[in-house]
Every structure is written in C-alpha cells, then in structure tokens.
Residue, then its C-alpha position, 0 to 999 in steps of 0.5 A: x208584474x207580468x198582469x195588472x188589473x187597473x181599477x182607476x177609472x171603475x167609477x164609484x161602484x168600487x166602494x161597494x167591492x167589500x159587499x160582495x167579496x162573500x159573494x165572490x168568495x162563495x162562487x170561487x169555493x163552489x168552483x173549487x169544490x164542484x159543488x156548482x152547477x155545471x160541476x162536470x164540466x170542471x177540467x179545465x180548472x187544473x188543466x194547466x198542470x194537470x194535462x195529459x203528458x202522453x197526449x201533449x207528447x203526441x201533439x208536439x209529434x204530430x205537429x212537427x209531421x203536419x209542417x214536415x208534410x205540408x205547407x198549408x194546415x186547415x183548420x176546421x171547426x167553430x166556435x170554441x173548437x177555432x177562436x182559442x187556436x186562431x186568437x192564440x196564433x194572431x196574438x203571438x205571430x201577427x194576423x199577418x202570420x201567413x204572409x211570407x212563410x213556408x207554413x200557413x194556417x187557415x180556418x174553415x168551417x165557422x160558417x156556410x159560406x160557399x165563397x169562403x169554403x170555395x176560394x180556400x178550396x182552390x187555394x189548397x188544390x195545388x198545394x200540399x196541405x192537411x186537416x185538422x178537423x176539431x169537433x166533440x160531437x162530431x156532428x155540427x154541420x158546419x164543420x162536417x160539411x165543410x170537412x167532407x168538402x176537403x176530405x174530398x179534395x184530399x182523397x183526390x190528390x193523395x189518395x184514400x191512404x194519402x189523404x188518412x195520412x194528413x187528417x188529424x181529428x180532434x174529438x171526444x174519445x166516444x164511439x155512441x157521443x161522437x161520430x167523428x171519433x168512430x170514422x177516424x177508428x174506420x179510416x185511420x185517421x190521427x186521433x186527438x182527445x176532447x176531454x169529457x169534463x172540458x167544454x168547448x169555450x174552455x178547451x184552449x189548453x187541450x188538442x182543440x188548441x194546442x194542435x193547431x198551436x204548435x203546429x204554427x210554432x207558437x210556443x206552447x210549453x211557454x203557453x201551458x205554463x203562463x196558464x200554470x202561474x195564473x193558476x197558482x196566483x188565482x186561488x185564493x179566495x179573498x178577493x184583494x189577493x184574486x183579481x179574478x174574484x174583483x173582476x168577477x164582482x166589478x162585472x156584476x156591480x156594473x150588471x146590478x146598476x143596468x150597465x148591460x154591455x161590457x166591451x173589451x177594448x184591445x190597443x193592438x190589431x193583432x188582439x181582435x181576435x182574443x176579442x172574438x174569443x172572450x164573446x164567446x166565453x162570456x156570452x155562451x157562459x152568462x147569456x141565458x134565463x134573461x141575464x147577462x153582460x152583452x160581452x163586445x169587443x173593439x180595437x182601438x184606435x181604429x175603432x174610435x174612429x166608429x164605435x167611439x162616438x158612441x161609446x163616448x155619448x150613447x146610451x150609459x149602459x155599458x162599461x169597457x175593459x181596455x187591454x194593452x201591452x207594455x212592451x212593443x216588439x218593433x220600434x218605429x220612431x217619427x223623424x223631423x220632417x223639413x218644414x213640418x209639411x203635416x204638423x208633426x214634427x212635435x212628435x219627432x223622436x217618439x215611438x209610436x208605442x208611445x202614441x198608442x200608449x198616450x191614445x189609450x190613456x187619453x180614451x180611458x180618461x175621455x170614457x170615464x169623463x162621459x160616464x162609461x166605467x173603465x177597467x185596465x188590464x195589462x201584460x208585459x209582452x205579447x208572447x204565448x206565456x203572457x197569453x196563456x196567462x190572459x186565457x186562464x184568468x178570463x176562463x176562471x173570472x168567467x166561471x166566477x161570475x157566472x156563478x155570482x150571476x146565478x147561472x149555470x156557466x157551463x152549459x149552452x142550451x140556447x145554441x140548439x133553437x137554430x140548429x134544430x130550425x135548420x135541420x128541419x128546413x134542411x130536411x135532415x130525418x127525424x124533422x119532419x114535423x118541425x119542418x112543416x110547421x117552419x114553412x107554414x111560418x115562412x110562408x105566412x111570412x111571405 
C-alpha cells in the first residue's frame, strides 16, 4: 500500500467516527457538486487528470531552456505561489539540493528582508541565472518589489532583451486582474497561467509549482499521476473506503473536544518544508469567523528535543499527526566500536532507518501516554508520485473539513488587514486616510 493512515493511537474520540460519517458524507458531496461555498474556487479538485496538455508541454520546454541558459533559477513568490514548489523539491532531492550541482534553485520574495534579498542579489551577479516570477495578481508587494530588484540586476547584465529572455511569469491570464500578466505582454516575457478556479494553497499542480519543479528536475509526470491515483482512491463518499473524509472527521472531533493545535510531526528533515506548506493549507482554508485548528509542524527527532517537553506535559489542547516513510534511500549502519567507548555497541549492525523508525513508535506511544492523540500517515518512499499522493489528499481532507467546520475553505479575507496597514504606513495613494489614523495610533503608542 503506497499510504496508510494509522488511527492506533486516535484515543477514544474514534468510537464517535459513525456519528459523523453523514456529516463527512455530506461535506464531501458539496465538494463534489459545487454546491459549497467557495464553489468557484473548485480547479484543483480534477486538476490531477484534467490539466492543461499544451500548457504542461510548455512547462517542460521552458524548464529544459531555464537549466540550458542558466545555473541559478529564482523563485520568487510567497505563500501558496512558493511553499508547494519549495516542499516539493526538498521532499524529493534533499534541502541540500543546491549543494554540489550545476543547477540550483533559490527562493525570494516571501518577506522584505533586505539582507536575505541583498546576499541572494549578490550571490546572483556574477552568475548566469533566471526568474521565475509567480503572482496572481501581480500586485503583492513582496514579491513585486523583490522582482523589480532582480528585473533590475537582469536588465544590467543581459540587457532589456537578455534579460526578457530569462523572466518566466506565472500569472493569472488577465490584463484588469493582473498587472503582472499586462507587463510580460509589454515586455516579452515567457508567460505561464494561473487558473481562475485555483487559488493559490492549492495550485501545486499548475505552473505555480510545476515550473519550478521541473526545472530542478524532479519528476513531474511521476507528480501529477501520485495526485491522479489519490484522485481516483479518494471519491467516494463513505467514510471506511475515503481516508480523506476520516481524516476530516478525526480532525473536527478533536476541534469539538477543545483539542485546538494540530502538529504535523515529520520523521525526516527534508519534510519540514511540507510542514510550511500544510500551515498554510490549513490555516488560510480554516482559520476565520473565530474557528479553526492552530495547524503546526515539527520535525522529529530534533524537535523532541525542544517542542517535546511540551507536547508531552503542556497544555492537553492539542493532537499531532506524525508522517513518516518506510523506505530510506541511504543505508547507514552502526559498526562495533572496541571497547563500546559510548555504549553503543548494542546498536552495531542496525540502520539508522531503523532508529528512527523505533524513535517514531517510542514517541507515538509516549504522546498518547501523556494524553496527546495520534494520527499516522505513511508512504512508501520519499519520491515525486508518493508526493503528489500526499499534496492531493491534504488539499481534499482540507476541502472536507473545512466544510465540516462551516467555514468557507477557499477564501482568505483575513490576509488583507496587514496589507492594507502597510499600504498606508508605506504611502501607497488612495491610503491617506488610513495612514492618518495608523500614525495617530502608533503615536499614541509611543
């Protein structure tokens, strides 16, 4: 079986699953029918078999150009238009990806940080390189201003052309929506389609992800079809053959019962990155009108040695989702040591898969113990098809129990209170009001 979800340790809430199975039942069918709310946000529900062909083509050329032309590709974008693509490469090839290689990717403009954006800046002047710039709207601050600071450095070393030719945007294909898609008509840039129906926590599968992706050669064809099979696994709607609707249930028993953190624990470092992304889902999809899991993340066994207490013995508000894979890639073994100088010679022989492995069960048991339910999911091997897998089936429990909770899961109103604050402290136009009103605050403040 290529996924397990692994309720040993759910604690008793599990007797009370059948209670909600309708429930479940009916939230999956609204998904399906597009009767929910947020129904037009609904593309990335079939996304997995119904892509676009000639656009996918299009990706895998540009990709192949991108590593022809250059040896560093930047990223930049935030949020949901980064965290798929950076999850999906540190998942597949290791955070230490750039390492040693005749391509890397690197990741701006997911915050204002001048030293971040200066150190990236230099690193790139005096190399060949390319951007792939990934906004909607085209309007979010960080990453226009970030991009006009490497359009910029582009346009000095290739020239107004050179530079068109190594800018790749991805965007929503709408002059009046987006004022990013209107400057690469303008300037010639390569342009790549956010679709209307796919917001941005769940646009993995399109360019927002794929582009990236390739072009760190991961496999994507070995992607889209993992996401394909979850696809096909997860439709019905009876709740002991869809993991996604017990997932789903298991996560609102535990809201109803004030647990009020869920913690993704991952068994491997090159998963903490899938840990950012699944905050993301979550917490834009479920946090609003005063509801919703606190979605977290650890990566264990580092984090035991931090978190851990806590979880163990804090406050008893909080469940974890463990994930770990069954096969290691490496195999490191522990030799006899003469005259066992550490006390480790009982260990000799064994991988440390192995360890790790008897650490997760050791922690699931401990957890539970201190009266912290526990959820297993596990994959075969950490590759692109077993990722894609994993992508789909916390987007569509996600969808799920985002309409279990009564919420829209598809809309982020809250997102928009800071940026309409920084907009009036920055002086953007239009904001004069605000901005008078802020200050008088801070000033208050002061």
């Amino acid at each position: 079986m290529a996924f397990t979800l692994d309720t040993t340790y759910a604690g008793a809430t599990l007797a009370q699953i059948p209670a909600l199975a309708k429930e479940a039942a009916a939230a999956h069918n609204a998904l399906h029918a597009g009767t929910g709310a947020g129904k037009d946000f609904l593309g990335w529900l079939d996304l997995p078999t119904e892509y676009d062909k000639e656009e996918y083509a299009r990706i895998q050329s540009a990709a192949e150009k991108i590593r022809a032309q250059s040896s560093v590709l930047v990223v930049i974008g935030i949020g949901g238009s980064y965290l798929g693509a950076r999850a999906a490469i540190e998942f597949v090839r290791g955070q230490e990806h750039n390492r040693d290689e005749d391509f890397e990717v690197y990741f701006a403009g997911n915050s204002l940080s001048s030293a971040a954006v200066s150190r990236l800046r230099d690193y790139c002047a005096d190399r060949d390189f390319s951007v792939n710039v990934i906004s909607k709207s085209g309007t979010t601050t960080e990453c226009a201003v970030v991009f006009r600071v490497f359009k910029e450095l582009l346009e000095k070393k290739y020239g107004k052309a050179g530079a068109a030719e190594r800018i790749y945007a991805t965007t929503e294909y709408n002059e009046k929506k987006s004022k990013l898609y209107a400057l690469s008509l303008a300037e010639g840039y390569a342009l790549f389609n956010v679709p209307d129906p796919v917001g941005g926590r769940y646009s993995v599968l399109t360019a927002v992800g794929l582009l990236p992706i390739a072009a760190a050669g991961v496999d994507t064809n070995a992607l889209l079809a993992g996401a394909a099979a979850a696809q096909s696994a997860y439709q019905s709607d009876d709740i002991a053959q869809n993991d996604t609707l017990l997932y789903a249930a298991l996560r609102n028993l535990y809201y109803r019962e004030d647990k009020r953190i869920e913690i993704l624990s991952v068994m491997e470092p090159d998963f903490a990155l899938l840990g950012e992304w699944f905050k993301q889902l979550f917490g834009e999809s479920e946090g609003k009108q005063g509801k919703g899991l606190f979605p977290a993340s650890t990566v264990f066994t580092m984090d035991l040695h931090s978190m851990g207490q806590y979880i163990q013995e804090g406050e008893r508000t909080l469940f974890e989702t463990f994930l770990t894979v069954k096969e290691s890639p490496a195999e490191v073994r522990l030799e006899n040591a003469a005259g066992d100088p550490d006390g480790l010679n009982f260990l000799a022989g064994k991988n440390l898969a192995f360890l790790n492995e008897q650490a997760l069960q050791g922690t699931r048991i401990a957890h539970a113990d201190g009266g912290v339910p526990g959820l297993l999911v596990t994959i075969d091997k950490a590759d692109a098809w077993h990722l894609g897998y994993l992508f789909y089936f916390f987007e569509k429990a996600c969808a799920v129990s985002g309409y279990m909770l009564g919420v829209n899961p598809f809309n982020q109103p809250g997102v928009e209170a800071y940026k309409n604050n920084m907009f009036a402290l920055l002086g953007k136009p239009g904001y004069e009001k605000e901005r008078a009103e802020l200050y008088a605050r801070l000033n208050k403040q002061d």
